[in-house]
C-alpha positions as CSV (number, residue, x, y, z in Angstrom):
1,X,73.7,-39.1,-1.7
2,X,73.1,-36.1,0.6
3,X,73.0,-33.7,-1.7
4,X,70.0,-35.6,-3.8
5,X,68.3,-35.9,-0.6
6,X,68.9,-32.0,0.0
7,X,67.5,-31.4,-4.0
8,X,64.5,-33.2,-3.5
9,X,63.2,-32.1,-0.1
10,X,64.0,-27.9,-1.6
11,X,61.9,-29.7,-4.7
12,X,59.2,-30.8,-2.5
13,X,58.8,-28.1,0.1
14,X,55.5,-26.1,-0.4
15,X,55.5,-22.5,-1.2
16,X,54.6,-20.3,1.5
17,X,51.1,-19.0,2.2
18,X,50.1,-15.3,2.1
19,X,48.8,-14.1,5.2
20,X,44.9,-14.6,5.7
21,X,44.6,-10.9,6.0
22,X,46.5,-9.9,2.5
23,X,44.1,-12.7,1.1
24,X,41.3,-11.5,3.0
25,X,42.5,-7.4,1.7
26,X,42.7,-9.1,-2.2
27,X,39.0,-9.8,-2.2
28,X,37.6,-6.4,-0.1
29,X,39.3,-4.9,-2.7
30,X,38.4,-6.5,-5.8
31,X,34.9,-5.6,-4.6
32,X,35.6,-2.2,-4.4
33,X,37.0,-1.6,-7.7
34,X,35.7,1.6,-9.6
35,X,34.6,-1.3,-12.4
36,X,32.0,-2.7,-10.1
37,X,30.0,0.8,-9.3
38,X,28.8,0.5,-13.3
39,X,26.6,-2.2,-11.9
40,X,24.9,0.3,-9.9
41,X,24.4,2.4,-13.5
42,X,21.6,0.8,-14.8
43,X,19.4,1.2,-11.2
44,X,20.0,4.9,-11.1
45,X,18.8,5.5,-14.4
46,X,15.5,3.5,-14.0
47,X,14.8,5.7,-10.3
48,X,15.9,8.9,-12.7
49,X,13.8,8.1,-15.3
50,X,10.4,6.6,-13.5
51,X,10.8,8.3,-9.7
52,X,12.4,11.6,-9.9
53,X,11.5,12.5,-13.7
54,X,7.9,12.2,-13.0
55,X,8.0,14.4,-9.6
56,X,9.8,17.2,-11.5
57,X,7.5,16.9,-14.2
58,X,4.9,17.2,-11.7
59,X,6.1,19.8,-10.0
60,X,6.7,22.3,-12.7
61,X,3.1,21.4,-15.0
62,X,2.3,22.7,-11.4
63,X,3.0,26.2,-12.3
64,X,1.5,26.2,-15.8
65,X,-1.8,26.6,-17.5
66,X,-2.2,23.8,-19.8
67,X,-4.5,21.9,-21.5
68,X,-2.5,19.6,-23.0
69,X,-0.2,18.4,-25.7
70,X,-2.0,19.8,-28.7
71,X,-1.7,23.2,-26.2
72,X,0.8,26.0,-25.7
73,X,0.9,26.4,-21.8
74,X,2.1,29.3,-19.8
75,X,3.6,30.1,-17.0
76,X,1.2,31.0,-13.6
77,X,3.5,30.6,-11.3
78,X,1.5,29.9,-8.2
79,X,-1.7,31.2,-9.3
80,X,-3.0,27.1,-9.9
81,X,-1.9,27.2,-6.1
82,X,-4.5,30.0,-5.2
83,X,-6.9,28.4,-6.9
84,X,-6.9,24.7,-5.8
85,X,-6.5,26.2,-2.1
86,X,-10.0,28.5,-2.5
87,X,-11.8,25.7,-4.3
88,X,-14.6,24.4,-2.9
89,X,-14.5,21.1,-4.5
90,X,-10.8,20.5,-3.2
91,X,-12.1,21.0,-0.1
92,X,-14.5,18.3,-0.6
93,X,-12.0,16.3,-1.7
94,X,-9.9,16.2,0.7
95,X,-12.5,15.9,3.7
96,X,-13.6,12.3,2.0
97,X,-10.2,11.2,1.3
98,X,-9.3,11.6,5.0
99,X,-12.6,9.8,5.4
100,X,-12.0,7.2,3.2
101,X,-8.8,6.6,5.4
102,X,-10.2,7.1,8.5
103,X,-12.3,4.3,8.2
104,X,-10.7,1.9,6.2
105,X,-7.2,1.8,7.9
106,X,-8.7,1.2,11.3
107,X,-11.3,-1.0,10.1
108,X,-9.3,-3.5,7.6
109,X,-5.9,-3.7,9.6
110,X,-7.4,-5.4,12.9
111,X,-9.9,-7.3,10.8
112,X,-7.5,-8.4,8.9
113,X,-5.4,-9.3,11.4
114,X,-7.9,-11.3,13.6
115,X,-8.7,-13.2,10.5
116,X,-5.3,-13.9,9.4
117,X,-4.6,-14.8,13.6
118,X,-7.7,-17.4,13.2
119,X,-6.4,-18.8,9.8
120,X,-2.6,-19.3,11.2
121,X,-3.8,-21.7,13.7
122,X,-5.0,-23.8,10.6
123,X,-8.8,-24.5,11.9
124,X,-10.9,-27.0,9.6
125,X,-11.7,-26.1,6.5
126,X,-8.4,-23.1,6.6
127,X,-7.2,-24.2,2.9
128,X,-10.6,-23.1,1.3
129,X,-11.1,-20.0,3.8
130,X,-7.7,-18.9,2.7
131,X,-8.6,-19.2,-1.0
132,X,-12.1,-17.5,-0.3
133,X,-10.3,-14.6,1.9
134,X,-8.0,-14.1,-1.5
135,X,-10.6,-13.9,-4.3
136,X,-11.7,-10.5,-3.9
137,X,-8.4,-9.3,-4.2
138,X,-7.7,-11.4,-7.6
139,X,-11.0,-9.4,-9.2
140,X,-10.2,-6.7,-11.6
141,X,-11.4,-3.5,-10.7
142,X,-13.9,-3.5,-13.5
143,X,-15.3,-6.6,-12.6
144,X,-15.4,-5.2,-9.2
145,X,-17.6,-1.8,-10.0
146,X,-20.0,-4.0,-12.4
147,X,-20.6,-6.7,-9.8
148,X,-21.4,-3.4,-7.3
149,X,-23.1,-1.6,-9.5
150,X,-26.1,-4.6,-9.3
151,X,-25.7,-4.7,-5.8
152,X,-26.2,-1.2,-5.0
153,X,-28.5,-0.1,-7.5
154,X,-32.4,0.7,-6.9
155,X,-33.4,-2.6,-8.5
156,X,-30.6,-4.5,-7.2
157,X,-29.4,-7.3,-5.3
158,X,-29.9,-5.0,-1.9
159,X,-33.1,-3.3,-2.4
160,X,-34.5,-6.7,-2.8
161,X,-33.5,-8.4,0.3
162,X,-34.3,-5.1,2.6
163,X,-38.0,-5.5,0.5
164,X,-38.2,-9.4,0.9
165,X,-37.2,-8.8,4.6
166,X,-40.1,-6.3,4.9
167,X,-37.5,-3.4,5.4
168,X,-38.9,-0.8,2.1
169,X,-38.2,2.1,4.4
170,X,-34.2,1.1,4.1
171,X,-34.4,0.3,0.2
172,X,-32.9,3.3,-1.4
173,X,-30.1,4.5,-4.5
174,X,-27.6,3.4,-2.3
175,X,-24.7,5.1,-5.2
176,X,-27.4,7.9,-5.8
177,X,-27.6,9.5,-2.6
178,X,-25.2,11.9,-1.2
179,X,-25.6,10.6,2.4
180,X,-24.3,6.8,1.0
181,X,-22.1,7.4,-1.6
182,X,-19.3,7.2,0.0
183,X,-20.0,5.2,2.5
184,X,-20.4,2.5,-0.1
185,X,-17.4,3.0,-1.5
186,X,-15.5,2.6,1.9
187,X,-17.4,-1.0,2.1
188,X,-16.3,-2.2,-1.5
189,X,-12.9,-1.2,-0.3
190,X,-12.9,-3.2,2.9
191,X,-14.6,-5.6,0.8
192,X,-11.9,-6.1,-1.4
193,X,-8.7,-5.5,1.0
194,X,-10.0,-7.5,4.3
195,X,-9.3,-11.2,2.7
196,X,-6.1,-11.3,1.0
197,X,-4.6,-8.2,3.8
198,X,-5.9,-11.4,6.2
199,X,-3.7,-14.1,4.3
200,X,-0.9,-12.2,4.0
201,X,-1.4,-12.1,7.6
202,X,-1.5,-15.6,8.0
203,X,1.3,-16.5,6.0
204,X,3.6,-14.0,8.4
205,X,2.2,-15.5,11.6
206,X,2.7,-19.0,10.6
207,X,6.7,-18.2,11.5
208,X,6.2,-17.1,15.1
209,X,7.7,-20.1,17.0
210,X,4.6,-22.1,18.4
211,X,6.5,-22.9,21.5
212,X,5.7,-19.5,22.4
213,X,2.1,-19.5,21.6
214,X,2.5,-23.2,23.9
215,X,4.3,-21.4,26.9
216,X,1.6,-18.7,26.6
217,X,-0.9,-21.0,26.6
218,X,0.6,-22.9,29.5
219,X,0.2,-20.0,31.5
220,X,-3.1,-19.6,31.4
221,X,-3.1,-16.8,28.5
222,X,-6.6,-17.0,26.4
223,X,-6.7,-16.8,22.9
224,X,-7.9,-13.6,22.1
225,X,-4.7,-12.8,25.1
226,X,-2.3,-14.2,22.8
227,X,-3.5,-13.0,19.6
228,X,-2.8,-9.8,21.0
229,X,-0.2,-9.6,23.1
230,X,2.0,-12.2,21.9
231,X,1.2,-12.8,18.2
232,X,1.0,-9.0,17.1
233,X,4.3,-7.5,19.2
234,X,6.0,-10.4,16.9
235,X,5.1,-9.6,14.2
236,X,4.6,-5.7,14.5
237,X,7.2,-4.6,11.9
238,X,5.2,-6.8,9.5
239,X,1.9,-5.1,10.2
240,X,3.6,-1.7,10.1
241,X,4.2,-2.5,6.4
242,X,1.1,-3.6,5.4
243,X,-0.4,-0.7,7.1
244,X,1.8,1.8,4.9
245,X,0.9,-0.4,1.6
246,X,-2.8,-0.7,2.4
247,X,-2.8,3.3,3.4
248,X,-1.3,4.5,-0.1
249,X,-3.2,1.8,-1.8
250,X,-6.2,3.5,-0.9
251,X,-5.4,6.9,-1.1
252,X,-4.1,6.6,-4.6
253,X,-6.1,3.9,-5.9
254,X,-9.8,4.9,-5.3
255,X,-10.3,7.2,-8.1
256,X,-10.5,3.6,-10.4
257,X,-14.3,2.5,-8.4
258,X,-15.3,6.1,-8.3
259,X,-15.0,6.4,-11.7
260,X,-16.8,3.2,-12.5
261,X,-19.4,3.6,-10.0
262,X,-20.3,7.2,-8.9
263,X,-18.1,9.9,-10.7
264,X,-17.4,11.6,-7.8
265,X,-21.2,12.3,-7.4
266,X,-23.9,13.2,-6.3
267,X,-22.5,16.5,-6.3
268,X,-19.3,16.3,-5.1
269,X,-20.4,13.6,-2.2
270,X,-17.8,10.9,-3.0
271,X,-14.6,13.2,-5.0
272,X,-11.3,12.0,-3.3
273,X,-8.4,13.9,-3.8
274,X,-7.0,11.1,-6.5
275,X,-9.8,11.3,-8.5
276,X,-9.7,14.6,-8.6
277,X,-6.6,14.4,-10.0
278,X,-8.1,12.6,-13.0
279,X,-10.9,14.3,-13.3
280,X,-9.2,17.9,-13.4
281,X,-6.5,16.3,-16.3
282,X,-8.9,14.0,-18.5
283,X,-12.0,15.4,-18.4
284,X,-11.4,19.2,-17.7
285,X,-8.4,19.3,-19.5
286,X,-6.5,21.7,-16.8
287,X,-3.3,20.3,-16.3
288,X,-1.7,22.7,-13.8
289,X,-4.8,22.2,-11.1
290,X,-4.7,18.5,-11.5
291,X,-0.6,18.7,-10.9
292,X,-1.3,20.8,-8.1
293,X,-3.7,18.0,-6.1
294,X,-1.0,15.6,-7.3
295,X,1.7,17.1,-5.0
296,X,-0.8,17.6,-2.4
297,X,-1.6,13.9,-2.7
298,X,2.5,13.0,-2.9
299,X,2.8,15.0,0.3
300,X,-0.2,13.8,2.6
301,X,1.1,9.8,1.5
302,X,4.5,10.9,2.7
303,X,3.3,11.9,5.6
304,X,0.9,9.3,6.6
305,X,3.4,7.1,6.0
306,X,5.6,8.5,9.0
307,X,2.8,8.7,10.9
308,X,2.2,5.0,10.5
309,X,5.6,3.8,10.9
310,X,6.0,6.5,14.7
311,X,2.6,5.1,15.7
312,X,3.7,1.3,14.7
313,X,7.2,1.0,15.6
314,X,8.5,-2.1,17.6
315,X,9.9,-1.8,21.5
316,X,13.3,-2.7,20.3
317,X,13.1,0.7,18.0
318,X,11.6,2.6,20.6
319,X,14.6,1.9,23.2
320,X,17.0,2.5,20.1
């Protein structure tokens, strides 16, 4: 009788269990097996083949002249260097690309912000100012430079108002003149960026805890006070980006509306630096120039984006 007893307790005693921290070792290193790094495989062949392919390319067309695929080219060395550097029109180029940023970035990003602020606190009516804010943004380019091009042409949508409103001395070729070019273009930019850089805004702001914006409010903190200085410093890492997004996005992007609308003229009144890029490679066939402005352009984003992200970057970084 005992010694059933004795069988069926051994029979029924659980096995014993490993320690948490072999378990605990068993899965760290399962995930560290050599197996899993082939998962990485296919992600370093995509930034290979579309990120640093294209910069080497860039970098050594730099050095040749070409004029393209139906072309022999041959090697300069740094003579397309020389030449970019004592030309005239690069010059130009680059003086209204850091205008074109100058004004935009400071303009747009507060604007924006203010906007985005006014639409968070869901006024009346915030549904279809958010969808109005957005539509510029959802029109193609092309649409964009034809709808312009009415607007800002002698007989267009401008001129007439300034004549209806008695104002004839102000009705001019707004895309025609060297002294408005540009200055045009910077307002089809804002134009376009302000509204949807404002609901992105919005969308981000609508997470800051309102019993902060209460206890603000509670102590006697205005509006435009708590916009400022409590709204923004929450959500400064999320400005920082869309700074760095809307800053490349027009840097590299304008060369689209210039082509459409003023072909970098008159003259060379409204060449960025990215159009010049296209203009050098498409229409002038010289490959090595236009590779040259490219890793002029590459290097000025670069920097302006750690620029932006010093200039933007939270307390908490700051004391870090």
């Amino acid at each position: 009788m005992s010694s059933t007893s004795t069988l069926t307790s051994t029979r029924a005693a659980p096995e014993p269990a490993l320690p948490a921290a072999r378990r605990r070792g068993r899965r760290r290193g399962g995930l560290n097996t050599p197996r899993l790094l082939w998962l990485t495989v296919p992600s370093l062949v995509w930034f290979a083949v579309f990120s640093v392919g294209p910069l080497v390319a860039m970098s050594v067309i730099s050095t040749l002249r070409w004029k393209g695929l139906i072309y022999d080219p041959s090697y300069v060395g740094t003579d397309n260097i020389r030449h970019v550097f004592s030309d005239p029109v690069f010059h130009d180029a680059l003086r209204n690309s850091a205008v074109q940023v100058a004004v935009v970035i400071p303009v747009m990003i507060p604007l924006a912000f203010m906007l985005g602020y006014h639409l968070s606190t869901r006024p009346r009516g915030y549904r279809l100012l958010s969808v109005l804010y957005f539509s510029p943004g959802l029109i193609s380019i092309s649409i964009t430079g034809m709808i312009f091009y009415g607007v800002l042409s002698p007989n267009g949508g401008t001129n007439g108002l300034l004549n209806a409103a008695g104002l004839n001395s102000l009705a001019h070729s707004w895309l025609a003149d060297p002294s408005t070019a540009l200055p045009s273009l910077i307002a089809i930019d804002l134009w376009r960026g302000v509204g949807w850089t404002a609901v992105l805004f919005a969308s981000r702001l609508a997470g800051v805890p309102g019993d902060v914006i209460e206890a603000a409010r509670i102590d006697g903190a205005g509006r435009f006070r708590i916009m400022w200085q409590v709204a923004f410093p929450m959500v400064k890492d999320y400005v920082r980006t869309l700074t760095m997004l809307q800053f490349l996005w027009t840097l590299f992007t304008s060369a689209a509306l210039i082509l459409l609308l003023t072909k970098g003229g008159p003259g060379t009144s409204s060449t960025t630096l990215s159009y010049l890029v296209y203009e050098k490679a498409f229409s002038q066939s010289d490959l090595g120039y236009s590779q040259v402005v490219g890793v002029v352009l590459l290097l000025i984003g670069v920097v302006g984006m750690l620029l932006i992200r010093t200039l933007l970057r939270s307390p908490l970084e700051k004391i870090s």
